[in-house]
N, C-alpha and C positions, 0 to 999 in steps of 0.2 A: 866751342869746347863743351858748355854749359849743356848744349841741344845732344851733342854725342852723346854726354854720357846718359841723358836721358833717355834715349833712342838705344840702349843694350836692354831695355825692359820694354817688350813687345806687350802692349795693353791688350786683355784678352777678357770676353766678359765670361763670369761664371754663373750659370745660370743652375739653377733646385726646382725642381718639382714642389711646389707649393698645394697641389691639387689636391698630396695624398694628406694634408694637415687637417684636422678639423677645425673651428672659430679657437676653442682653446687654445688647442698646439700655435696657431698663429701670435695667441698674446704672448706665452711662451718663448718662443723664438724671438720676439718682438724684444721684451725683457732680456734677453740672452744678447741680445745685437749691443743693447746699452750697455751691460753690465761687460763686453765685450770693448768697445772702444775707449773706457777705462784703462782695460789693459795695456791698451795704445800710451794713456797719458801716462802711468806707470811707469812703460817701460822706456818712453822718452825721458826721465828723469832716469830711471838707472843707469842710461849711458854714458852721460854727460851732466855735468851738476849747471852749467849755463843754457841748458837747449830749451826752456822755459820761455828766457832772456833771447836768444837767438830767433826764435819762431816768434814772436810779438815783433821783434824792429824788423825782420823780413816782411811779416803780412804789414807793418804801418806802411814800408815801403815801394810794397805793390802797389798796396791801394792809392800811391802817392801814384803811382804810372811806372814806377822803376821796373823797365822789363828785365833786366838781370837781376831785380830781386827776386822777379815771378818764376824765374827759371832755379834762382837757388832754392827758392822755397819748393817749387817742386822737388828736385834733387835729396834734399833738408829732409821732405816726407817720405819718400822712398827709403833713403836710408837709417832713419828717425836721429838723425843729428847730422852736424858737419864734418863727417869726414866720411868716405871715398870706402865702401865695405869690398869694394872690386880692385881697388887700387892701395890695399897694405893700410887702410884707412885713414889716408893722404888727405888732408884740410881742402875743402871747395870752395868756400864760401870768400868773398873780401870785400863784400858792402857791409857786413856787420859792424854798426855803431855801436858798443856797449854803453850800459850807462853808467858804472862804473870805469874806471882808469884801469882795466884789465882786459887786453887783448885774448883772442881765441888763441888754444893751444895748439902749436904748431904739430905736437902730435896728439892721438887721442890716448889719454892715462890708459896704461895698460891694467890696471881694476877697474877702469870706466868708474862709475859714482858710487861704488859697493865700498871703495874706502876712499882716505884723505888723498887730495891727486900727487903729494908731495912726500908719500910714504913708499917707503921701499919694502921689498918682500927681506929684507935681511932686519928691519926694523918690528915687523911686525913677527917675525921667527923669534927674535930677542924676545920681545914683548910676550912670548907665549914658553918660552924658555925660563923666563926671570918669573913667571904667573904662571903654573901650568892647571889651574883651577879656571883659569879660563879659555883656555882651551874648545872646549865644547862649545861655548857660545860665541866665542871669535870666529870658530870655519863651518859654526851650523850654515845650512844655504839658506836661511830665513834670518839675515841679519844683514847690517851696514854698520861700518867700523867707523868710528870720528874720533877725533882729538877734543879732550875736554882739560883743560886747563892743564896740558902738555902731555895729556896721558893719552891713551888707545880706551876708545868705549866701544862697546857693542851693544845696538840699538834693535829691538827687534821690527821686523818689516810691518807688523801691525799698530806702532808705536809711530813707526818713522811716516808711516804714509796713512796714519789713522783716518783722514778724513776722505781720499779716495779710498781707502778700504769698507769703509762704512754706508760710504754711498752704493758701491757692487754687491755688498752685503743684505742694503735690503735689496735691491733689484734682484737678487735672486731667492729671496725671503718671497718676494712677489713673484716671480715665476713658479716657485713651487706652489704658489696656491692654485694655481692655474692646473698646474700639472696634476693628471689623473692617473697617470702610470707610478704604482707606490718605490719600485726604485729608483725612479726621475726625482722625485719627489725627497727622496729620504734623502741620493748626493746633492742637488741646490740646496738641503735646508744644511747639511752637515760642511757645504764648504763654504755656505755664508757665515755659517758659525768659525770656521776658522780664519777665514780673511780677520775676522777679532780676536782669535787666542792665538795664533802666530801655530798653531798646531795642525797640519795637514794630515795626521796618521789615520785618522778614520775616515775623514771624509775620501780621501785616496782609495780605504779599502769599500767605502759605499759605491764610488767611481766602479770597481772590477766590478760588482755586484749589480752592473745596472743590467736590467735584460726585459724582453719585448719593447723595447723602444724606439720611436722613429727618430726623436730627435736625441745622435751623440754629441754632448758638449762636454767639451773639458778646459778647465778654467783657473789658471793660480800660478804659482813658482814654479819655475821646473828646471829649464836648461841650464848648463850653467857656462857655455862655451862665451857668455857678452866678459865672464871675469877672467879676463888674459894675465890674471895675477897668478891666481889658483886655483880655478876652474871650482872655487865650492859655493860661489852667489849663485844661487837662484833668480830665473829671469821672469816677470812675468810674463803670462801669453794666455791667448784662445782659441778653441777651436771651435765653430758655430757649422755644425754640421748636419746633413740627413742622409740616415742608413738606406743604401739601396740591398731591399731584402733578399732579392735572386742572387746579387753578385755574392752576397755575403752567404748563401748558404753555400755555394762552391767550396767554401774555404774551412767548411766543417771538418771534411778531408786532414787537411794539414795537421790538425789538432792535435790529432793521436800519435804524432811522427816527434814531438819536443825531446821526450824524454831520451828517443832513441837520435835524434842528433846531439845531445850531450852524450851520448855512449860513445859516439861515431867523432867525434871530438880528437882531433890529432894528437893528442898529449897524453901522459900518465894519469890511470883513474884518480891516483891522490888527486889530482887537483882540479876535478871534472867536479860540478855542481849538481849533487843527485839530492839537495834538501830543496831547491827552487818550486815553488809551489807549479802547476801544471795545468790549471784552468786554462788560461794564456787565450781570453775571447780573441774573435779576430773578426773585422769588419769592414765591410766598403761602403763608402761614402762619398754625398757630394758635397765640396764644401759651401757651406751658404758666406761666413767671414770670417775672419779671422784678426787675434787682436796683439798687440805688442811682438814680441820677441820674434815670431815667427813669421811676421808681414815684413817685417825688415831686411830689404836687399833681397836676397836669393828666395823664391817660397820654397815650402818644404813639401814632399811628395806625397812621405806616411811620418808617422809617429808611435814611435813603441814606448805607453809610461803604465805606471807612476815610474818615475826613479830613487823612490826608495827602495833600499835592500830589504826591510823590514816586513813594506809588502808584496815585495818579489819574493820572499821567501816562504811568506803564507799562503800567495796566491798566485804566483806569477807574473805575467805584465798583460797588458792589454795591445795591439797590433792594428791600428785602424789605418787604411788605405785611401785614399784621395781622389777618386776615379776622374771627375773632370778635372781639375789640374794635371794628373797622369798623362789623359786623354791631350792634353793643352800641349804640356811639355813636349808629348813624343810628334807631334804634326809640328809646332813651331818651333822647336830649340835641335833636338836629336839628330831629326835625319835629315836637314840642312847639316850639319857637323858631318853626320857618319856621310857624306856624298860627296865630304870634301876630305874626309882623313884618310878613312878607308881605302884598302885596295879596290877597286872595282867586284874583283872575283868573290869578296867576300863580303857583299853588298846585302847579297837575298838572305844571309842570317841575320840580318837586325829586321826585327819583329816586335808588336806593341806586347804581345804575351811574355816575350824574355824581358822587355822592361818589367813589366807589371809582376812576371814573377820574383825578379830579382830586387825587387823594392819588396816584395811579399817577405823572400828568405832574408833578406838583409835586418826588416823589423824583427822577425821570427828569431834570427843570431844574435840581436843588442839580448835576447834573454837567454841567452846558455853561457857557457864559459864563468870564470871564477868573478865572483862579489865579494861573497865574505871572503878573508883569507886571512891566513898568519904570517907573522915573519920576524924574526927573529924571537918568538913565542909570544906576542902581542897578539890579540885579535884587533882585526883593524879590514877596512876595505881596500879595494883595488883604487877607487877613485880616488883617496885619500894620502894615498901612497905615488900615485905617477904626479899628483899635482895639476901643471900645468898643460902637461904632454895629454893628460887622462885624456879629453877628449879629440883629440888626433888619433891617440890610441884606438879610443872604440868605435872610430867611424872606420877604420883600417879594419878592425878587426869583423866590424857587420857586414864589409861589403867582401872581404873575402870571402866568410863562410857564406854570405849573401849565394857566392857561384859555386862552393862547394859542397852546401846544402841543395842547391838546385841538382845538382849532380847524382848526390844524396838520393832526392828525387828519383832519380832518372833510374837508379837501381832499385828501387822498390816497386817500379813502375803504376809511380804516381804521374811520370811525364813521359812522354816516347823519348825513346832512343834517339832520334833525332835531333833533340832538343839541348845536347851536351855543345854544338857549334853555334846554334842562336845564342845561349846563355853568354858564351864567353864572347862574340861579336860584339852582340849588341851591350856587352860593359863595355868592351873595349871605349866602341863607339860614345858609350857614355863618358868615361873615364875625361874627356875635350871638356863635356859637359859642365863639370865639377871642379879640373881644375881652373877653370876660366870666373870662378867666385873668387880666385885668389888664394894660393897652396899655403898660407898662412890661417886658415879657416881650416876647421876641422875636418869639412869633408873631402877638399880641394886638398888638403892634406896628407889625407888617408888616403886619397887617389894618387897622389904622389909618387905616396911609397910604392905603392903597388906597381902603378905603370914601370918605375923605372928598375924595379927590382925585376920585377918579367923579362923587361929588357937585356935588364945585366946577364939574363938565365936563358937567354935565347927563344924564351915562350912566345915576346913579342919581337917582331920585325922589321925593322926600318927601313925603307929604300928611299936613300937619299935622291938618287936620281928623280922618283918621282914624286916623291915627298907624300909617298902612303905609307900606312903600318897595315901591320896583317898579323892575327894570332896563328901559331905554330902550334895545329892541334896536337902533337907528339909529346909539345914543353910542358905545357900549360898546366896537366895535373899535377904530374909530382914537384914541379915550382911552386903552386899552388899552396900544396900540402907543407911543405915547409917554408913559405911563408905561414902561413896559419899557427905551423908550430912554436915557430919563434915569438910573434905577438903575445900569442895566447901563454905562452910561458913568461913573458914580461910583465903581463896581468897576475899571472897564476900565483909570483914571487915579487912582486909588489916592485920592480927595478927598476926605479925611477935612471938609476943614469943610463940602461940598458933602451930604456923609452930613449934618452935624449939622444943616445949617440945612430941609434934606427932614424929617427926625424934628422938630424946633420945629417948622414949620409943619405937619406934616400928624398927629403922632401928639399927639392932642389929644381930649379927649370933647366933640364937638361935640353943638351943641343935639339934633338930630334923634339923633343916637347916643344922646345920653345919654338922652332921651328913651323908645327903644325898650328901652334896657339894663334901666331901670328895671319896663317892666313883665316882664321876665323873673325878677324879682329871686323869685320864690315857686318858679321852676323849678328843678331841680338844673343844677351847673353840667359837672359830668362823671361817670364811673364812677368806683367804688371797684373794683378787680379782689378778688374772695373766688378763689384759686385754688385749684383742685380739688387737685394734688399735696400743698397743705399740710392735707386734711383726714384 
């Protein structure tokens, strides 16, 4: 059972051009890999307040010969704790000897180690109802809630984790001496300074600010999809990457198109975001490693940050793309899928360019649509307001305008004509992809709605008999289109129960889903990255 589930993560080495570094840039990088697998032990603690305890009696008991602890502890590192990120995150492990008199939780706390595992979300709503001066510091994403002499505290992340944060801090206090590129230089020295003030606002806006440089690293808090409480922890993570210059100037193109997909925005201008700053870099990359949140279970393809509204609104977001992993994904996970979902007839539209672009407009729509917003004459955010659902929400919402913006595309003829049946294939195809991480995760989630809502609307096609689907190019856009309007108006007016009853109805393993899920189950479900730096 233990080997199975090991075997859904097809090991795949990632290899960088190290040739284009000079001696510098190498110690740099070097520096960046350390300060980098920090990340790792970080975010192993925000999951789980025992995975410390857990990973020390696994490895005693490997080393003892125990081959089912060799296999939980592999399982253990993939997922960065004991429980199952493919399987509703279902306990694996049952050679754990604790050393205290307290067994492994049969389920994982849904705030994972961002609060007490015995607190409930109606406790800590009191708690902020009864106090609302603390407020701000209870749902900043740079905090951990605890019980101090039966009250709720809020600890901040540079406080809580001072002594791993200090270590990453000089390490990248040391790579900026290294660094000869002055905004390489300025973001390591500004977000070493913040792993110690708990303050990420400038060194985020040094991050947009970085330019001619080979080596993209981005390094600190960000997602917040690990707090299944309230989606406002911040997780740590890394990205240890190098720009490929050719692919990235391709994408110069796209730049100038932002503003005009928030015009193009299916909804009322009221509620269309025309203050969002419009820089919005955008860049391809190979990844060299990667640290905490984002190694965990599924990898990630691109990333669209900072996710502050603050400096999305001064500056935009930044849009960096993953090209060997891309390249990984679409030969080993995809078209294995699309060769067994798909209709046959509609085989030759899945294409490595509609992935690639579609990962392209999907980062490109996490930055349009509403952020700031009002409601009931409060200013207040979108993410603040859906809560728990938020990032189900805006994985739904990236990967729609994801193919509506490609489309988008396709009338400005930025893409050929042709390219409006690959776009929508190769989702389809993809669609297997994502919910197979488990429709309880935000993106498997977002995929959810979508699949099954097309479904309900005739865009997609099931034939049971022979257990393909096929898109309905006739359905697809004006389906599209009001999906897109519906989300985007849930954002727009902050409606949390309008999020929840969208997720009940539509994020659900329907027949035909479940159906096709199943004959993938002998296929791996993603990559393991083997990366070349740690050999």
């Amino acid at each position: 059972m233990l080997k199975e589930k090991i075997a859904r993560f097809v090991p795949i080495e990632l290899k960088y051009d190290s040739s284009t570094l000079d001696e510098r840039e190498k110690i740099v990088v070097e520096k960046l890999y350390l300060a980098s697998k920090i990340m790792d032990e970080l975010f192993l603690d925000q999951v789980y307040s025992k995975n410390y305890e857990i990973r020390k009696n696994l490895m005693e008991q490997s080393a003892a010969g125990s081959e089912k602890a060799k296999l939980e502890l592999e399982l253990f590192t993939i997922m960065f704790g004991p429980f199952d990120r493919l399987e509703h995150d279902a306990p694996f492990i049952d050679t754990f000897q604790p050393e205290a008199d307290e067994p492994l939780a049969q389920k994982k706390p849904l705030g994972a180690n961002f609060y007490p595992e015995d607190m409930t979300k109606e406790e800590f709503e009191n708690w902020i109802n009864d106090n609302p001066n603390d407020e701000k510091v209870f749902t900043s994403e740079f905090t951990v809630i605890r019980r101090e002499n039966g009250k709720l505290i809020a600890i901040s992340f540079s406080e809580y984790w001072k002594d791993k944060l200090s270590e990453a801090s000089i390490l990248l206090k040391e790579a900026a001496e290294y660094a000869d590129n002055p905004s390489l230089k300025k973001y390591l020295n500004s977000r070493a300074d913040a792993f110690l003030s708990n303050d990420y606002y400038q060194s985020d806006m040094d991050w947009m600010d970085l330019k001619d440089h080979k080596i993209e690293i981005v390094i600190g808090p960000y997602e917040v999809y690990e707090d299944g409480m309230f989606n406002y922890k911040a997780s740590f993570e890394s990205f240890l990457t190098i720009e490929d210059p050719v692919e990235s100037a391709k994408l110069e193109v796209f730049k100038k198109y932002l503003r005009d997909m928030e015009i193009h925005l299916p909804i009322p201008d009221e509620h269309k975001n025309f203050n969002r700053g419009s820089e919005s870099p955008l860049a391809v990359v190979n990844e060299v490693f990667t640290g905490g949140d984002t190694k965990s279970g599924v990898q990630t393809l691109a990333f669209n940050l900072p996710n502050d509204e603050r400096v999305r609104q001064a500056k935009g977001s930044k849009k960096v793309l993953l090209k060997n992993v891309q390249e990984a994904k679409y030969k080993q996970i995809l078209i294995p899928i699309a060769e067994l979902v798909l209709d046959p007839e509609q085989m030759k539209y899945v294409t490595l360019d509609a992935f690639f672009n579609h990962t392209l407009m999907h980062e490109m729509s996490h930055g349009v649509g509403p952020g700031f917003i009002k409601v009931d004459g409060r200013d207040t955010e979108v993410k603040k307001e859906l809560k728990e659902t938020y990032s189900t929400m805006e994985e739904c919402k990236a990967d729609i305008l994801g193919m509506y913006n490609n489309i988008f595309m396709i009338d400005k003829g930025v893409f050929p004509k042709s390219f409006d049946k690959d776009t929508y294939v190769t989702f389809l195809a993809g669609t297997f992809r994502s919910v197979r991480f488990g429709i309880n995760e935000a993106h498997g989630g977002g995929n959810a709605i979508i699949y099954n809502y097309l479904l309900e609307k005739g865009a997609y096609e099931y034939n049971a008999e022979t257990q393909k689907v096929k898109v309905n190019f006739e359905k697809i856009g004006p389906a599209l289109q009001e999906l897109a309007n519906m989300v985007l108006m849930i954002q727009a007016k902050g409606d949390y129960k309008g999020a929840k009853d969208l997720i009940a109805k539509y994020v659900v393993n329907s027949p035909s889903m479940e159906t096709l899920r199943k004959k993938l189950e002998h296929l791996p479900v993603d990559i393991k990255p083997v990366y070349e730096i740690e050999k």
